[in-house]
C-alpha positions in Angstrom: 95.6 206.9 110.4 94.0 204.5 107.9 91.0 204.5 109.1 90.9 208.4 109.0 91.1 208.1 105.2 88.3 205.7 105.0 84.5 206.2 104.8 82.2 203.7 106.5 80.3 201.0 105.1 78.1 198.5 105.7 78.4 194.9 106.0 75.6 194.9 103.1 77.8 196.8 101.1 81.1 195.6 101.9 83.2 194.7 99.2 87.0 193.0 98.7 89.5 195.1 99.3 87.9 197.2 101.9 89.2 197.4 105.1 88.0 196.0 108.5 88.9 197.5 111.8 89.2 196.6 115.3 87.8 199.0 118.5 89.6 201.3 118.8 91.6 200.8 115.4 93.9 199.0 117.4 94.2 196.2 114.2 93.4 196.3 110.6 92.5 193.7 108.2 91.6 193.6 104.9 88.0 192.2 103.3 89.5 189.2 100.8 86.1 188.0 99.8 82.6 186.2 101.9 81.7 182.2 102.8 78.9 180.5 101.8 76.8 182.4 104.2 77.8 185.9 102.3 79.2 186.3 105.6 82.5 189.0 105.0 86.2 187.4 105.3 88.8 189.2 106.5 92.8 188.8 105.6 95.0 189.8 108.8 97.9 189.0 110.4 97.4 187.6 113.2 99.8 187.5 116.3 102.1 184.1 117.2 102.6 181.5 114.8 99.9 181.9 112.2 101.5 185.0 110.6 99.1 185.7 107.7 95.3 184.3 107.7 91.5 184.3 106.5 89.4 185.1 109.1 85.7 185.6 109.4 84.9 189.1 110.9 85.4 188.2 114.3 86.3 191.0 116.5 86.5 193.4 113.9 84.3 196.0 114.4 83.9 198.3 111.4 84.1 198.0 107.8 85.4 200.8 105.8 86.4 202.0 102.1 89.8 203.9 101.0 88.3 207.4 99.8 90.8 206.5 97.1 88.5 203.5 95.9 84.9 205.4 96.7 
């Protein structure tokens, strides 16, 4: 449902506090900021011990923005 009140952007235009999807929207994350490489950063939590993390965009597939914020 998130997603649905999203529109897409772009890794280029990615920005914190967008959100990052997984296929299917079957997870959500949100962007928290890039590495050194500008590559985007994603704050999720993540299943088993590690409750809440910083993650590069690994098996996220989409990026999008809250129409809210647009």
């Amino acid at each position: 449902m998130q997603h649905t009140c999203c529109a897409p952007v772009t890794r280029a235009e990615a920005i914190s506090c967008d959100l990052v999807f997984y296929p299917e929207d079957t997870h959500v994350g949100i962007v928290c900021g890039f590495d050194s490489g500008g590559n985007v950063q994603a704050i999720h939590c993540a299943s088993g011990a590690n409750n809440v993390v910083m993650a590069g965009k690994n098996g996220f597939t989409t990026i999008a923005r809250p129409k809210f914020y647009s």
